[in-house]
C-alpha positions in Angstrom: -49.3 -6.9 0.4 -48.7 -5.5 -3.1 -45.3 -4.7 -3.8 -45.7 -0.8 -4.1 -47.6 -0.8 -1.0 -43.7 -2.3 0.4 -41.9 0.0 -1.4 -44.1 3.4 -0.1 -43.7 1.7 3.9 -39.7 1.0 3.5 -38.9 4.3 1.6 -39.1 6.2 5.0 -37.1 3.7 6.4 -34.6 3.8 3.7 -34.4 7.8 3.6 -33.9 7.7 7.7 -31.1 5.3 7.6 -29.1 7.2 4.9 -29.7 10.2 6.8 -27.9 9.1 9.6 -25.0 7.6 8.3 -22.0 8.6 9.9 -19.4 8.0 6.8 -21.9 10.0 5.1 -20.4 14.0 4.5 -24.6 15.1 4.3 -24.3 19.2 4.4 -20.5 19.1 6.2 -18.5 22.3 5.5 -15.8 20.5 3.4 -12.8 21.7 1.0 -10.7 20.6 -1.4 -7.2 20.9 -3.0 -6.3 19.8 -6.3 -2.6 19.2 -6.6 -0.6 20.3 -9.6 2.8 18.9 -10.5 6.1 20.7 -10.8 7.8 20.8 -13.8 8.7 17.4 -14.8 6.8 15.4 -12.3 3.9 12.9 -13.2 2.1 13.5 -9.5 -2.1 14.4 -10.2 -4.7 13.9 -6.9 -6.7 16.0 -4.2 -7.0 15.9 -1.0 -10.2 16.2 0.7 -11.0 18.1 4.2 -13.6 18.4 6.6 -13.9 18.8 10.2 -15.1 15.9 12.8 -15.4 16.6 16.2 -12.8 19.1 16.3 -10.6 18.0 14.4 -9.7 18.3 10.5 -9.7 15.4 9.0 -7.7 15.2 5.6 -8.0 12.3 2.8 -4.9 12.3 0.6 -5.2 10.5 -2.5 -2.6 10.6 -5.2 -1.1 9.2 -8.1 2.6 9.1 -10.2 4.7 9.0 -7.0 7.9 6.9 -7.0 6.5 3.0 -5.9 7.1 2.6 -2.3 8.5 6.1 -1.4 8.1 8.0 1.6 7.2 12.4 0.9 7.0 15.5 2.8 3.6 17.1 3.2 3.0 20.8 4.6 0.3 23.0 4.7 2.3 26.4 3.6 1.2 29.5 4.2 -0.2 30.6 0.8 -2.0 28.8 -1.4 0.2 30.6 -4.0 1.4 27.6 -6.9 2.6 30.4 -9.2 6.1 29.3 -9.1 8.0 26.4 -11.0 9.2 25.4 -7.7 6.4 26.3 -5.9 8.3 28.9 -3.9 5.3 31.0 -3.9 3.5 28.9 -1.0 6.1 30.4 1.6 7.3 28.4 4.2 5.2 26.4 6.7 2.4 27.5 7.9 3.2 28.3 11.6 1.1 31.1 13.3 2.6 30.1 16.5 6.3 30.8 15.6 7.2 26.7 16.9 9.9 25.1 16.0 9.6 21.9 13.2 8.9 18.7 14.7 6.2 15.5 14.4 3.1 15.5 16.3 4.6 14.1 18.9 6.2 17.2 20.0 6.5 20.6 19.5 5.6 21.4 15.8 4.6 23.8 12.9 0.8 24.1 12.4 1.1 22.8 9.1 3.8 20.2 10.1 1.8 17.2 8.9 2.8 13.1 8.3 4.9 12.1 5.7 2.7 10.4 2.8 3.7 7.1 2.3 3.4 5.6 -1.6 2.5 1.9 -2.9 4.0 -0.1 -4.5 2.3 1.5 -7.5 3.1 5.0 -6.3 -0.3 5.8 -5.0 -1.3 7.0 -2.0 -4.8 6.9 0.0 -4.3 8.2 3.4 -6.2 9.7 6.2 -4.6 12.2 8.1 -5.9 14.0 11.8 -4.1 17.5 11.5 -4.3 18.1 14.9 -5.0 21.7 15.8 -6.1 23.4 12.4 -9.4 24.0 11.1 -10.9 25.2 7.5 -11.1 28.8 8.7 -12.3 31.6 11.6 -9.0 31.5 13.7 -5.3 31.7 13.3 -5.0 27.8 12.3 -7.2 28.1 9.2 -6.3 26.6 5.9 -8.5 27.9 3.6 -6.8 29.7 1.2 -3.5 28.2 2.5 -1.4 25.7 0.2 -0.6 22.0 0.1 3.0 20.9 -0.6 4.6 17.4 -1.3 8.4 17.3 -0.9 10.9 14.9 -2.9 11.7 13.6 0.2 10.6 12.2 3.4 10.3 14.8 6.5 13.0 14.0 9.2 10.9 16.0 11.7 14.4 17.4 13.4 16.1 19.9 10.8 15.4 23.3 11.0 13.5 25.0 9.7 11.6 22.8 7.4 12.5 19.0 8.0 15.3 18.4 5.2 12.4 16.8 3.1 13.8 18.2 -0.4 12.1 19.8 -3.4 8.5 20.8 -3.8 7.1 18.4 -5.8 3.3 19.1 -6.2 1.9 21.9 -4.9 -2.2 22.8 -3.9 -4.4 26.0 -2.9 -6.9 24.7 -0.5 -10.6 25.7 -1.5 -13.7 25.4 0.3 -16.1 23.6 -1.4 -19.6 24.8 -2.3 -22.5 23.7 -0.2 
């Protein structure tokens, strides 16, 4: 059989597979956020979102943390970065009126886990945020903000988690489609 003859046969073949890739995001509703740093930090990433069965699935990745560090990270409830301290993004985002805790209890909407940093103060990490969604009921982020604290989240003080500064700071965006 004559190469091109091969090629025309598999091409279908080819196409189908891709097309039913799971890891693939095909025509997914998605959005993004692309943090900014505060004043005198080094901190540049995005983090990626999309829901999967249910859930909204987060991909953190960053860069110009502190090596091997442990940080904070909200969704607030603007996506407001106006600030120098990022101030602007209000507090947690919270529609329920819960107290601040870790998944494992009772928690802020936008009470997520901490971000943990390499040893070359990167981070790639997949978080589940249980309970939100991009947008069309009371838990949706679009528009909301992203914040990473100085600090790790305790998960017990009140109201916010003792996690420290605002660090970097990100209006979440739906992406085109």
């Amino acid at each position: 059989m004559k190469p091109t003859r091969l090629c025309m046969l598999l091409l279908p073949l080819t196409l189908g597979a891709c097309a039913n890739d799971p890891n693939s995001h095909g025509n997914k509703e998605m959005a993004i956020a692309q943090l900014q740093p505060a004043t005198g930090q080094t901190i540049s990433g995005k983090v990626m979102l999309h829901e999967k069965d249910g859930q909204l699935m987060l991909h953190v990745m960053l860069a110009g943390l502190k090596p091997d560090s442990e940080h904070g990270f909200h969704v607030h409830e603007k996506g407001d970065c106006s600030k120098a301290d990022f101030t602007s993004a209000g507090g947690h985002f919270n529609p329920a009126s819960s107290k601040h805790g870790s998944h494992a209890g009772e928690h802020h909407a936008g009470d997520l886990p901490n971000l943990v940093a390499d040893a070359r103060g990167n981070v790639d990490q997949h978080i589940m945020a249980h309970g939100l969604t991009l947008h069309g009921s009371e838990n949706g982020v679009i528009g909301r903000g992203f914040i990473v604290h100085a600090n790790p989240d305790d998960y017990k003080s009140q109201p916010a988690g003792n996690s420290g500064a605002r660090i970097a700071c990100a209006r979440i965006d739906q992406m085109g489609m």
